[in-house]
C-alpha positions as CSV (number, residue, x, y, z in Angstrom):
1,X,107.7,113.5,87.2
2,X,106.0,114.9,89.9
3,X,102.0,114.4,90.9
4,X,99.8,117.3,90.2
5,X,98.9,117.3,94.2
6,X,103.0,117.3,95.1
7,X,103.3,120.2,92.7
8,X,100.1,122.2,94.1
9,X,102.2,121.4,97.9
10,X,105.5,123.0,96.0
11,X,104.0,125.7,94.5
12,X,101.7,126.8,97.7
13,X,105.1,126.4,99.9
14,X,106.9,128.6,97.2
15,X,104.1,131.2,97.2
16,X,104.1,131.5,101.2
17,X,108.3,131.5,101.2
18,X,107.5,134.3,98.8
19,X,105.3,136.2,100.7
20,X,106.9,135.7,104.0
21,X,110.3,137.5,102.2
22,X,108.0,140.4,101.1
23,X,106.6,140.5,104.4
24,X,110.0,140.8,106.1
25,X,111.3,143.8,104.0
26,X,108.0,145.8,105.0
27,X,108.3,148.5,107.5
28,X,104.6,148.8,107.8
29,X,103.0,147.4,110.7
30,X,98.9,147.3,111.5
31,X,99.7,149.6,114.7
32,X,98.1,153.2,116.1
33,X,100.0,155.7,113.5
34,X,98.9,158.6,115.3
35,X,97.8,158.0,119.3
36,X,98.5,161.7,119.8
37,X,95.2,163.6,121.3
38,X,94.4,165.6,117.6
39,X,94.6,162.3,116.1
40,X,92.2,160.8,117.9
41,X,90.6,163.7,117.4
42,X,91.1,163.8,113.5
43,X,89.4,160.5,113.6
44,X,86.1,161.5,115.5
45,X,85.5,164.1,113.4
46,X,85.9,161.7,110.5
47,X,83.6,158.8,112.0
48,X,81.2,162.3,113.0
49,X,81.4,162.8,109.1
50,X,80.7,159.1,108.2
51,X,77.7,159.1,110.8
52,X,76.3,162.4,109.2
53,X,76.7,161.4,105.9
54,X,74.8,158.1,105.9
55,X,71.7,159.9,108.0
56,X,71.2,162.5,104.9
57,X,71.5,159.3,102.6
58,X,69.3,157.6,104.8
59,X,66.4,161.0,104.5
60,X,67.3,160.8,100.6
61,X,65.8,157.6,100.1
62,X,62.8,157.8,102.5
63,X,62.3,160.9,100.7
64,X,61.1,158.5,97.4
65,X,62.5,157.9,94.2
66,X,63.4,161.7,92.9
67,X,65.9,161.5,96.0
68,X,67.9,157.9,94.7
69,X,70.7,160.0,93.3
70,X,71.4,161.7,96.3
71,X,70.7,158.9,99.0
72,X,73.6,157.1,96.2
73,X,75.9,160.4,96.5
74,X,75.8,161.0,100.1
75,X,76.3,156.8,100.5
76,X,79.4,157.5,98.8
77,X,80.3,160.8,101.0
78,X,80.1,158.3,104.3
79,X,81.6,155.2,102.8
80,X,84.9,158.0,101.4
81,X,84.9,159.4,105.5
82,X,85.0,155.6,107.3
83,X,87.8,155.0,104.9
84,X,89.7,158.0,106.0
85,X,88.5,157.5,109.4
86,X,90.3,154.3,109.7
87,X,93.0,154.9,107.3
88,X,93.8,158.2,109.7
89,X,95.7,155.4,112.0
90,X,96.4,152.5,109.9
91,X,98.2,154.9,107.4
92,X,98.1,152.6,104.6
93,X,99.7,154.7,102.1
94,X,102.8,154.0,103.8
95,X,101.5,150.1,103.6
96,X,101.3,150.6,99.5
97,X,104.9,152.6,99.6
98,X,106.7,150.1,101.1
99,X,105.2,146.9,98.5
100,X,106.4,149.5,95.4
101,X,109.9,149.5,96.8
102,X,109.5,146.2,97.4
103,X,108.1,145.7,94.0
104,X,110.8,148.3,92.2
105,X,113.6,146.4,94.1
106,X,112.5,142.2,92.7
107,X,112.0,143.6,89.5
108,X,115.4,145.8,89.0
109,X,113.9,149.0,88.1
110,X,114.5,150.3,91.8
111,X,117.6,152.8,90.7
112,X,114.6,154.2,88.2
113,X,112.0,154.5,90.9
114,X,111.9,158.6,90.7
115,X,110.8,158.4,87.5
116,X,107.9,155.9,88.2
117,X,106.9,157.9,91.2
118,X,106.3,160.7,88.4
119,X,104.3,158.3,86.2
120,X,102.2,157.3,89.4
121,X,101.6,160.7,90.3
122,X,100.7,161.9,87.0
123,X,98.2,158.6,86.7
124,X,96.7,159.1,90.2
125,X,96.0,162.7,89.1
126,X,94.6,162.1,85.8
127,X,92.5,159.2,87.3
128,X,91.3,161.5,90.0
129,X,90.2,164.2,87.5
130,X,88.7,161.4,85.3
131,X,86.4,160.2,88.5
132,X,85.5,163.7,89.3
133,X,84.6,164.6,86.3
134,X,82.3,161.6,86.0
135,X,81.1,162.2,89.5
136,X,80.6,165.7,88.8
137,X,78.1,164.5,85.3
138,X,76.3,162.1,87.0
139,X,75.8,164.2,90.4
140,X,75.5,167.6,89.1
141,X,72.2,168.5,90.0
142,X,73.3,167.0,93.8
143,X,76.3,169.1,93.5
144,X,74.6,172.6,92.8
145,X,72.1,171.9,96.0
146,X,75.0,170.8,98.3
147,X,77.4,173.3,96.7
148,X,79.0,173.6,100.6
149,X,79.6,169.7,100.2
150,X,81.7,170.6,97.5
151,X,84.1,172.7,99.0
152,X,84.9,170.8,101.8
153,X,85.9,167.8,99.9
154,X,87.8,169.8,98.3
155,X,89.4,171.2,101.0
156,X,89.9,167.6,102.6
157,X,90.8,166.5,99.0
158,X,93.1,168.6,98.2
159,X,95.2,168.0,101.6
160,X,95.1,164.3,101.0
161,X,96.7,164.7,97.6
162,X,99.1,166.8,99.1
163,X,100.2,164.7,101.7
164,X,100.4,161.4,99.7
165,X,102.6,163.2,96.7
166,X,105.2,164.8,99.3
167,X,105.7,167.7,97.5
168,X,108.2,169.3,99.6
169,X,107.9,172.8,100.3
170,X,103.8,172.5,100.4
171,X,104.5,169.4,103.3
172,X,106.9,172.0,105.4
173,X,104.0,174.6,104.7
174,X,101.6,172.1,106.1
175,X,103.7,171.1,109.3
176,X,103.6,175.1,110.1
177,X,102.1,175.9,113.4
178,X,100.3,179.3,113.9
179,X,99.6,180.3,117.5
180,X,100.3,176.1,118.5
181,X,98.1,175.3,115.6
182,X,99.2,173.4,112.9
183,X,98.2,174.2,109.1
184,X,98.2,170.6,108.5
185,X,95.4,170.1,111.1
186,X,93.5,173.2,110.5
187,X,93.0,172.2,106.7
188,X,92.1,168.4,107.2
189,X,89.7,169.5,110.4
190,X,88.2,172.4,108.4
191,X,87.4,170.1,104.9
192,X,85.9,167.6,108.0
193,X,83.9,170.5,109.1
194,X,82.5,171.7,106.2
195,X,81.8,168.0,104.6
196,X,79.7,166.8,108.3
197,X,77.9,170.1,108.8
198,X,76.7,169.9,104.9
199,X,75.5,166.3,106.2
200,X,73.6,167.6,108.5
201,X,71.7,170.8,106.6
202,X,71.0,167.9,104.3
203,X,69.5,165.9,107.2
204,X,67.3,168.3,108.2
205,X,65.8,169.3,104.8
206,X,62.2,168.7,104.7
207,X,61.5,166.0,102.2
């Protein structure tokens, strides 16, 4: 019989062997995904967004009490753009693809995987509707004042989801270029837009 402290060694070695074989069949790396000049771009305007956001949450709550809801709401606006900011080069989507085919591969159901891809889209949208539902309750009266807000996430939202479910034709029609402009970055700059310069009206609003 082994001593519980041999065991806790075995089990901890095991655990690491474990994670270094995940590790291994991970294409992901922490590296620059997108060093091109619109993706530094992409993620100026997104820290731009972040920055904005937290001022008009920042004049909420000097503006007392009445204000908490939106200082929390506009908190939430900036902490949503520093995620996209630094997810707009880490890419970690790819991060969480990789561990399901990981995942679908250990536990045999890999050969099954396009029919869990459905039942992960179809929970990520019904989760999504869920949250903005209860967002939408709980924020409505910040929602009709900062109805411009609104739109561009959105906007921004709406590319996201489209990007991270791959639907095919709608990724070719994002990766069309009009006059050297792509429709990808038009859309994901214009929800960036319309999301910092609502930050900024909101800044500026007398308390």
């Amino acid at each position: 019989m082994l001593s519980d402290p041999v065991r806790q060694v075995c089990r901890a070695r095991y655990r690491n062997r474990a994670m270094d074989d995940i590790w291994q069949q991970i294409t992901w790396r922490p590296t620059i995904g997108d060093p091109s000049v619109m993706g530094w771009v992409t993620v100026a305007a997104y820290a731009l967004a972040a920055g904005a956001a937290l001022a008009a949450s920042t004049r909420a709550e000097r503006a007392g009490d009445a204000a908490s809801r939106s200082s929390l709401a506009w908190l939430l606006v900036a902490g949503l753009m520093a995620l996209l900011c630094v997810n707009k080069q880490l890419d970690l989507q790819s991060l969480l693809t990789d561990l399901g085919r990981v995942l679908a591969r250990r536990q045999g159901w890999y050969e099954d995987r396009h029919h869990m891809q459905k039942l992960f889209i179809f929970a990520l949208i019904s989760g999504a509707l869920v949250a903005a539902t209860a967002l939408g309750m709980a924020f409505h009266r910040f929602w009709r004042q900062h109805a411009l807000l609104g739109v561009g996430l959105v906007v921004l939202l709406t590319f996201i989801a489209v990007r991270a479910i791959g639907f095919h034709h709608l990724d070719i029609l994002l990766h069309t270029a009009w006059a050297g402009v792509k429709f990808n970055w038009a859309m994901e700059l214009s929800g960036i837009a319309l999301v910092t310069w609502a930050a900024l009206r909101a800044h500026r609003l007398p308390q």
